[in-house]
C-alpha positions as CSV (number, residue, x, y, z in Angstrom):
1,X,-45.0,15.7,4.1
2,X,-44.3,19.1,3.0
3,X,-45.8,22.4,4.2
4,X,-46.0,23.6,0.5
5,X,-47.4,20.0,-0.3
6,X,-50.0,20.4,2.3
7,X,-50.8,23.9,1.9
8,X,-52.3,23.0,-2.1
9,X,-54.0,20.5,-0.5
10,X,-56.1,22.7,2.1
11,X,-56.5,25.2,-0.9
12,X,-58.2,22.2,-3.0
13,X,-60.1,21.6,-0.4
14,X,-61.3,25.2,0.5
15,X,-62.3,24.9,-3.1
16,X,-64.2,21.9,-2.8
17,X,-66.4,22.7,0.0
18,X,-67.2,26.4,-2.0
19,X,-68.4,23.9,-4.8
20,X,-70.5,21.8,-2.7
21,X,-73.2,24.1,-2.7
22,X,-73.7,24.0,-6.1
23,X,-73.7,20.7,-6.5
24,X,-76.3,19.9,-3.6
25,X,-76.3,16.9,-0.5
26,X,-76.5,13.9,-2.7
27,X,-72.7,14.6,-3.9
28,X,-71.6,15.7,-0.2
29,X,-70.5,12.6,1.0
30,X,-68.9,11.3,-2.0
31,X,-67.2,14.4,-2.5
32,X,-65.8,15.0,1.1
33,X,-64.4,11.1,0.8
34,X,-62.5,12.3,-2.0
35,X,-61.6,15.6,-0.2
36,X,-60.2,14.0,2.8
37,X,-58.6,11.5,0.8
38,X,-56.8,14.4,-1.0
39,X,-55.9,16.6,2.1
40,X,-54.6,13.4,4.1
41,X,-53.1,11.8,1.2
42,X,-53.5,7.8,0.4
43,X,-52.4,5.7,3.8
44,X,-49.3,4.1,2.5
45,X,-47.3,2.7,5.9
46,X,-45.1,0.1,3.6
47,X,-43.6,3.5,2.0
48,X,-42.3,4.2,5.8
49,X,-41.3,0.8,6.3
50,X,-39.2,0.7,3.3
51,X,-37.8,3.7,4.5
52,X,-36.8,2.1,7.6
53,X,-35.1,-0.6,6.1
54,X,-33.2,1.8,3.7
55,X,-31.8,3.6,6.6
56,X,-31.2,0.4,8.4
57,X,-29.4,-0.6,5.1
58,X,-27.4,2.5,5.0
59,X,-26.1,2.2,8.7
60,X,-25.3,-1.6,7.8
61,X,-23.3,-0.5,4.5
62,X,-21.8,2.5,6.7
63,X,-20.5,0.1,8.7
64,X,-18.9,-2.3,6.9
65,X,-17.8,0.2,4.1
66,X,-15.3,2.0,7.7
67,X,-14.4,-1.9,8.7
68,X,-13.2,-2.3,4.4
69,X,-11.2,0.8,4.6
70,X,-9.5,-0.2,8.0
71,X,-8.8,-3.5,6.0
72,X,-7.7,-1.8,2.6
73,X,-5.5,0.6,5.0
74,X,-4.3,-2.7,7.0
75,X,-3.6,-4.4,3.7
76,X,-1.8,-1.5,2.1
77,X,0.8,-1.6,5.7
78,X,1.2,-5.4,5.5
79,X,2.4,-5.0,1.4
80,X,4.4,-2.0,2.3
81,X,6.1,-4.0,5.4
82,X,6.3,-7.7,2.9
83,X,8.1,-5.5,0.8
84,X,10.7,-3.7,3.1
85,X,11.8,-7.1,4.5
86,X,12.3,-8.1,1.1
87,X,14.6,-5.4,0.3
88,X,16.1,-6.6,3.5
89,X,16.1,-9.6,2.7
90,X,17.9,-9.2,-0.8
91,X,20.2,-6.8,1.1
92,X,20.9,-9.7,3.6
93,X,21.3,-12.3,1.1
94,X,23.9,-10.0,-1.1
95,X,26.3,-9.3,2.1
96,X,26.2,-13.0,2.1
97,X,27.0,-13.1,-1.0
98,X,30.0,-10.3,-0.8
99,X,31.3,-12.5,2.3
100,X,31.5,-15.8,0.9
101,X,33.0,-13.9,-1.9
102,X,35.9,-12.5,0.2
103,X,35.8,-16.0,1.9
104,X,36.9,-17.2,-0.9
105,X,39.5,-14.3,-1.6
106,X,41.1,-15.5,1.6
107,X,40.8,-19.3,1.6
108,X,42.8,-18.5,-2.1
109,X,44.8,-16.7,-0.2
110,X,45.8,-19.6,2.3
111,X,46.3,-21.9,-0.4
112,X,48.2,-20.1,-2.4
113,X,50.5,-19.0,1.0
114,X,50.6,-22.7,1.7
115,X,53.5,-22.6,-0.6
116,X,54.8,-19.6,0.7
117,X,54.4,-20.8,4.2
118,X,56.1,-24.7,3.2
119,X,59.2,-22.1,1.3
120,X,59.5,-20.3,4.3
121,X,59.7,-23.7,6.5
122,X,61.8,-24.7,3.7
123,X,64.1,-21.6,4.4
124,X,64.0,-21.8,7.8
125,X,65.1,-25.5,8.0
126,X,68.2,-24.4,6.3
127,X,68.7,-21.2,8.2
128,X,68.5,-23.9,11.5
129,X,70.9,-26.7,9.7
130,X,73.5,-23.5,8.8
131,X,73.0,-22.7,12.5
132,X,73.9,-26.1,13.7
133,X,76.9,-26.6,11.4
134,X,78.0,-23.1,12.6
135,X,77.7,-23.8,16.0
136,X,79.4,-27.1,15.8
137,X,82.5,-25.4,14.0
138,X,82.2,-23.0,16.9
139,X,82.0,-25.5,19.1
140,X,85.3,-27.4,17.8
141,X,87.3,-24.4,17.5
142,X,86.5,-23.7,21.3
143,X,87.6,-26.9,22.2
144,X,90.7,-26.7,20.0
145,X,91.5,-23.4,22.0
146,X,91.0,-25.4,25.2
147,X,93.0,-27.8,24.6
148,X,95.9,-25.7,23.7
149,X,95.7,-23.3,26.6
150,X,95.7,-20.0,27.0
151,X,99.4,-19.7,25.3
152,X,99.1,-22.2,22.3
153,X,99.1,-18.9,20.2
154,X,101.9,-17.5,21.5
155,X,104.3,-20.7,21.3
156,X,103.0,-21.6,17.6
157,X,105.1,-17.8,17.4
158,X,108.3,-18.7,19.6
159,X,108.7,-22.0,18.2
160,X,109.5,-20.7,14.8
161,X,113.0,-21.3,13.8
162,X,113.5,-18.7,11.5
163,X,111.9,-14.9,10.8
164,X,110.7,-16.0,7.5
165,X,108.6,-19.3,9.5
166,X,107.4,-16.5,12.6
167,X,105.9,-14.8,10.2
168,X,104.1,-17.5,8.0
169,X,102.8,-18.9,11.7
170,X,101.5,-15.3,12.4
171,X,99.5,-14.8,9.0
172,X,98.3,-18.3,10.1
173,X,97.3,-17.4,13.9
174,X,95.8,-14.3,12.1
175,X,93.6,-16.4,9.7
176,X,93.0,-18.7,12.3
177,X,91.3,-15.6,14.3
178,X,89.7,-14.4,11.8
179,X,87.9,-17.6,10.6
180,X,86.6,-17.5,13.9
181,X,85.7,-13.8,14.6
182,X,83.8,-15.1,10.6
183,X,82.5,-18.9,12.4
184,X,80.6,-16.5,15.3
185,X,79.5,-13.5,13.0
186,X,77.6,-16.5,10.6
187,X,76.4,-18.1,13.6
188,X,74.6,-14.7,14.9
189,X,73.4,-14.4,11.8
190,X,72.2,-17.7,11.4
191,X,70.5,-17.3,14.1
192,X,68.7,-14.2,13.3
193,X,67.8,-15.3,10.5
194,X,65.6,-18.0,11.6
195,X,64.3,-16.0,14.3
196,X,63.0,-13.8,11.3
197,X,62.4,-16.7,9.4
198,X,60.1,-17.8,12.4
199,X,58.7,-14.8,13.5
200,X,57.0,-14.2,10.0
201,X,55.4,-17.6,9.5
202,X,54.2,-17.7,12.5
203,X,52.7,-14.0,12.0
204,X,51.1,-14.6,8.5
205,X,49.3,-17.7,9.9
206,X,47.2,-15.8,12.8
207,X,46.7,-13.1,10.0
208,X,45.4,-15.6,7.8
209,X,43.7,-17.5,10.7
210,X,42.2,-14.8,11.7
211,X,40.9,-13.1,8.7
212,X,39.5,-16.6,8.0
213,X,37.9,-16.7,11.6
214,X,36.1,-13.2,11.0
215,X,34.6,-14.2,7.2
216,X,33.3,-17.2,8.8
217,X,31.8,-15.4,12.0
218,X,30.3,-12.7,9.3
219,X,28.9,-15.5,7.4
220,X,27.5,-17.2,10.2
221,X,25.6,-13.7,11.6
222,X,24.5,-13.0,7.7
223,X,23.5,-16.5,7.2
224,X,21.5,-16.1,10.8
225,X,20.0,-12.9,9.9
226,X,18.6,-14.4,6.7
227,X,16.5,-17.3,7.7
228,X,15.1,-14.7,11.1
229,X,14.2,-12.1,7.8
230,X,13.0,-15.4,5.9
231,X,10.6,-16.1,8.5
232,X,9.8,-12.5,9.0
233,X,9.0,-12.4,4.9
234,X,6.7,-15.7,5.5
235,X,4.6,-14.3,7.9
236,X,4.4,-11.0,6.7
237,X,3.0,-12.6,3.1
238,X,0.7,-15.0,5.5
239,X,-0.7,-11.3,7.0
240,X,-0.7,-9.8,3.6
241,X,-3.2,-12.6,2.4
242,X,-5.0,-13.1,5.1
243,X,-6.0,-9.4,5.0
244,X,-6.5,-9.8,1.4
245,X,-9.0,-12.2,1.9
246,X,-10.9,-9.8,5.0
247,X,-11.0,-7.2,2.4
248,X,-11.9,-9.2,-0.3
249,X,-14.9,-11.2,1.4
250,X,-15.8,-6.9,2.6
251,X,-16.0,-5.9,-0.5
252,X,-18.2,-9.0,-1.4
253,X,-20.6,-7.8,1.5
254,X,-20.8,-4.7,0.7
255,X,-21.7,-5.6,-2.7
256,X,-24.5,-7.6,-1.9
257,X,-25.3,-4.7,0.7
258,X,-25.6,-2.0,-1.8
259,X,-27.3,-4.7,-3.9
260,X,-30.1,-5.1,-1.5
261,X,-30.1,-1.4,-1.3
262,X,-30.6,-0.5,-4.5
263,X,-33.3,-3.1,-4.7
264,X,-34.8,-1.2,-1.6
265,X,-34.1,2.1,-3.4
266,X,-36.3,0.7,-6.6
267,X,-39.3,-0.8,-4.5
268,X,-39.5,2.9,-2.7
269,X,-39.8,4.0,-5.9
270,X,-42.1,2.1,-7.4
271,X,-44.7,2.6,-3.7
272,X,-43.8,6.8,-4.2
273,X,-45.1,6.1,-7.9
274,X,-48.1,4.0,-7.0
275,X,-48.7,7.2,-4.1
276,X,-48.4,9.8,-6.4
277,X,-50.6,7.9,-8.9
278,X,-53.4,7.7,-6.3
279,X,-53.4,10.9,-5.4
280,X,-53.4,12.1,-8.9
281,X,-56.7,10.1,-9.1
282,X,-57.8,11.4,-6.2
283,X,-57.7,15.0,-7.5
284,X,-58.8,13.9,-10.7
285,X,-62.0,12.8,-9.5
286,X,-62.2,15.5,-6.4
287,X,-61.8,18.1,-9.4
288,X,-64.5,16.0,-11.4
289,X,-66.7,16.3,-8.1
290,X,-66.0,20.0,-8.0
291,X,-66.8,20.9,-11.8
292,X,-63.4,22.1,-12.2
293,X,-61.1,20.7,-15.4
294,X,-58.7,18.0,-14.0
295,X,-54.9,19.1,-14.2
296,X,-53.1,18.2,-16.8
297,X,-49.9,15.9,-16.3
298,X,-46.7,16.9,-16.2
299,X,-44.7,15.6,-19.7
300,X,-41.3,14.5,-17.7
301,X,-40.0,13.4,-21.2
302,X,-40.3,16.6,-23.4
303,X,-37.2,18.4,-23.8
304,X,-36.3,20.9,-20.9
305,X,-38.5,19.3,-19.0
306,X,-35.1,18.9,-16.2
307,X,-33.0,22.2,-15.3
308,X,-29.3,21.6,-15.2
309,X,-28.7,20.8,-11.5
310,X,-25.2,22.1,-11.4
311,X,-23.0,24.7,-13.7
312,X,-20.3,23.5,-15.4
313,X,-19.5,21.9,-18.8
314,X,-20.1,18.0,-19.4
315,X,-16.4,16.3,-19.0
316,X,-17.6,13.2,-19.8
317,X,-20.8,12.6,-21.5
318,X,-23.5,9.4,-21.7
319,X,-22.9,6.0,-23.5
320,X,-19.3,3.4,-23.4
321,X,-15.9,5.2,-22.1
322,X,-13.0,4.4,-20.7
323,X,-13.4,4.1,-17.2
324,X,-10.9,7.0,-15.8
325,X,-10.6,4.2,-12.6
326,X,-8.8,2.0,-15.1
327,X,-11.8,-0.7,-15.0
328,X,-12.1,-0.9,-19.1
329,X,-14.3,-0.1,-21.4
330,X,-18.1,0.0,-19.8
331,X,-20.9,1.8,-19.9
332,X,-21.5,5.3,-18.5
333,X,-24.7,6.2,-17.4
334,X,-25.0,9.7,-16.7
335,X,-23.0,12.8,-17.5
336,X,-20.3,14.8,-15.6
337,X,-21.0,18.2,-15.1
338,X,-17.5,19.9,-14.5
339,X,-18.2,21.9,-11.4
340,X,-15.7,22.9,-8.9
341,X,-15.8,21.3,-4.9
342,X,-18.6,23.1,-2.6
343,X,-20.4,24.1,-5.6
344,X,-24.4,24.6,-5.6
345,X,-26.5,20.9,-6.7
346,X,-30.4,21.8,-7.4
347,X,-33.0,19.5,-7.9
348,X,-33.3,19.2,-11.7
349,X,-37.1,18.9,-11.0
350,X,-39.7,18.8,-8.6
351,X,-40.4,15.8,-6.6
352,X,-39.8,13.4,-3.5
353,X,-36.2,12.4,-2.2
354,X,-36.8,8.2,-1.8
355,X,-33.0,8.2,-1.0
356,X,-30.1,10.2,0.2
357,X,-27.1,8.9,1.6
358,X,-24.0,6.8,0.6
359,X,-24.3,4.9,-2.6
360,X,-20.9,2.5,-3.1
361,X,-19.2,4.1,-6.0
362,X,-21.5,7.0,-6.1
363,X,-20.6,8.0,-3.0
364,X,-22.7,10.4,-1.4
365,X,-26.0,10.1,-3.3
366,X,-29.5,11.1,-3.9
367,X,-32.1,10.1,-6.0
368,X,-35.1,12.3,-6.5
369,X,-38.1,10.4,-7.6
370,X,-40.2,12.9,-10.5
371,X,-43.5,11.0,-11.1
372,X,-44.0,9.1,-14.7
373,X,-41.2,5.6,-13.4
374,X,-39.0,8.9,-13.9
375,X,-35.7,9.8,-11.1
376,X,-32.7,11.9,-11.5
377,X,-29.4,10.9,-9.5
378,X,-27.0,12.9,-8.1
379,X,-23.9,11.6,-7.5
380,X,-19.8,12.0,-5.6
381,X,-21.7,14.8,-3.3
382,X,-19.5,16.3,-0.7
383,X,-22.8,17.2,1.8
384,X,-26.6,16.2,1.4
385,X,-28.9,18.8,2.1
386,X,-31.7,16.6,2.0
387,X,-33.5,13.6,3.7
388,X,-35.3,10.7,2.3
389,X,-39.0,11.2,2.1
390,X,-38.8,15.2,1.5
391,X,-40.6,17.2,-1.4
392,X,-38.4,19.5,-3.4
393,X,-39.1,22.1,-6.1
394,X,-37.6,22.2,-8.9
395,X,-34.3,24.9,-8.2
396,X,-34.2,23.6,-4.4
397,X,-30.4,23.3,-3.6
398,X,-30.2,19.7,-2.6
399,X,-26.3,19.0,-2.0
400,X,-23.3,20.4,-2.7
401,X,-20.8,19.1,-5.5
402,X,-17.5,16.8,-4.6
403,X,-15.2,13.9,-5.1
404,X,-16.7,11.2,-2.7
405,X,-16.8,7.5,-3.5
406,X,-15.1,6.8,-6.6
407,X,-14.7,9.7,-8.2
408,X,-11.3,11.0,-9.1
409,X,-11.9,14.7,-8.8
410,X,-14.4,16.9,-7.6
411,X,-17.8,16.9,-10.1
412,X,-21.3,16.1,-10.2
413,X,-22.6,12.5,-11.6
414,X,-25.7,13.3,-13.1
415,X,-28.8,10.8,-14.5
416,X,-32.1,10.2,-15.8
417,X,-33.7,7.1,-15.5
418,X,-36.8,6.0,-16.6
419,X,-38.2,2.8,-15.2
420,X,-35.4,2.2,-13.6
421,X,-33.5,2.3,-16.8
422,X,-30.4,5.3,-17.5
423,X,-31.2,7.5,-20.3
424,X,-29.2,10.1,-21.5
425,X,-29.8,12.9,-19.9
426,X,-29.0,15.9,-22.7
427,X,-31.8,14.9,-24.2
428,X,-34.1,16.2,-21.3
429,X,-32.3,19.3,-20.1
């Protein structure tokens, strides 16, 4: 209870007892019932208990609000990582693609060289027959040459029997010569020939061969990589949704959480309005007991009857909007006073705080019950100045202004509600 709270209290009472004299013993005990009833207040221990539970609430809906976002941040890695391996996985799966492709370059390559290659054995089948029939002319001539000796040149010559026939038998030795200086000049070259003949196919078919050998081996690690970056894909989706679900079945809880909370938050309200209630009686009839005039209530429904709690234009006012977090068309059920982060929140009016803390989409929240099923809320604060249970005057910095919970910039969520239901506020400020 507050020390201004209390203070009006001990003056009522001071006032009281100066009245007791005129009004004689018969009204003394009645009136100092209603006196202490006044100064002490009516006993109301559920209003505490409520309070306890709200706080126990809070810490429950504290908690699991930091085990969602470790979820929603564990989520958010797990669809960032799915979708790297994908990438990697379509990266994987096009060098596949790009290797088969120059698989089949080279497998074109080999069939159409077949021909080549059976030309070239073609060529070098003659280039070895040539060599053969050269080496057997070779071969005769030798033996020819053998046969005749060492002189069967020289007496072809010098058994001419004229110049004329010497001469004829030289140009034939001559011939004779060169056909075979001719017979071993074809055979060398016969022979080189299919040693190039052979040297080449035998040197485009480990080119081939081995081009071939690489595209497959390439293939064979691509293919490889693609069914460990499949797997890696599978799991990763298996993480993905079964974080999904942790955060979906948080969300859930906290849902019901705040449910329960603001269900809490409503029966405080409705015990802080059957305690102000009594004690209004209470004066009412100490004041009656006194000969004074009882007080007249406070009219929370006339026009500027609230003060604005924060300065600032309204960026969004009361009634159906597009919600700015992209949720549709719904209902908004305050106004937004543009003000800028660390900015000054007052107490629209005086009253009690039944509840200050974190709200779900509000975020940092309180709710300042007025009297008359009447509350203002103020909503996204950045700090709470306040406690549950607290008096405040009407003025009182409360909080300060900011973005918390779902707010998408920093401002003040302001509303009016009278039992329980949002009105809009301009029509009170």
């Amino acid at each position: 209870m507050g020390k201004a709270h209390f203070g009006s209290r001990l003056l009522a009472l001071r006032q009281i007892k100066a009245s007791l004299d005129k009004l004689g013993c018969k009204f003394a005990v009645r009136a100092l019932a209603w006196a202490f009833a006044l100064l002490i207040g009516v006993p109301h221990p559920a209003v505490a208990s409520v309070g306890d539970k709200i706080q126990v609430q809070q810490s429950r809906i504290e908690a699991t609000r930091k085990r969602l976002e470790d979820r929603r941040a564990r989520l958010q890695f797990e669809t960032v990582r799915a979708s790297v391996l994908r990438r990697q996985l379509a990266q994987t799966d096009a060098g596949i693609t790009r290797v088969a492709a120059t698989l089949d370059v080279i497998e074109a390559r080999i069939r159409h060289n077949e021909g080549n290659l059976a030309w070239n054995r073609v060529q070098l089948d003659a280039a070895e027959a040539t060599l053969r029939r050269h080496d057997d002319a070779l071969r005769r001539r030798l033996v020819d040459t053998y046969e005749r000796g060492d002189l069967g040149y020289i007496n072809v010559l010098l058994s001419a029997t004229s110049f004329a026939e010497f001469v004829e038998r030289w140009d034939d030795i001559g011939y004779l010569i060169a056909a075979n200086v001719r017979t071993v000049r074809a055979r060398r070259a016969a022979e080189q020939a299919v040693q190039t003949a052979r040297a080449a196919l035998e040197r485009r078919e480990l080119e081939l061969a081995g081009s071939q050998r690489e595209a497959q081996q390439t293939k064979y690690q691509l293919a490889a990589l693609a069914d460990q970056r499949t797997a890696l894909v599978a799991a990763a989706d298996v993480q993905r949704r079964t974080v999904a679900t942790e955060v979906a079945q948080l969300e859930d809880l906290t849902a019901a959480q705040e449910a329960q909370l603001e269900a809490m938050i409503r029966e405080r309200q409705r015990e802080e309005e059957a305690r102000r209630a009594a004690e209004e009686a209470a004066r009412r009839r100490a004041a009656q007991l006194a000969g004074q005039p009882a007080p007249p209530p406070v009219n929370e429904g006339a026009p500027g009857a609230f003060s604005w709690p924060a300065s600032g234009p309204i960026t969004s006012p009361f009634g159906m909007r597009n919600d700015p977090n992209g949720r549709g068309f719904r209902m908004h059920t305050g106004i937004d006073i543009g003000a800028p982060m660390g900015a000054t929140i007052t107490a629209s009016a005086g009253g009690r705080v039944i509840y200050a803390g974190w709200e779900g989409g509000y975020g940092n929240t309180i709710i300042i019950d007025h009297g008359g099923q009447t509350s203002t809320l103020y909503g996204h604060c950045s700090q709470i100045f306040v406690a549950d249970g607290q008096d405040v005057q009407r003025g009182q910095a409360i909080g300060a202004v900011g973005a918390t919970g779902d707010a998408t910039g920093p401002h003040l969520h302001f509303e009016i509600r009278v039992n329980g239901v949002p009105i809009d506020p301009s029509s009170r400020l």
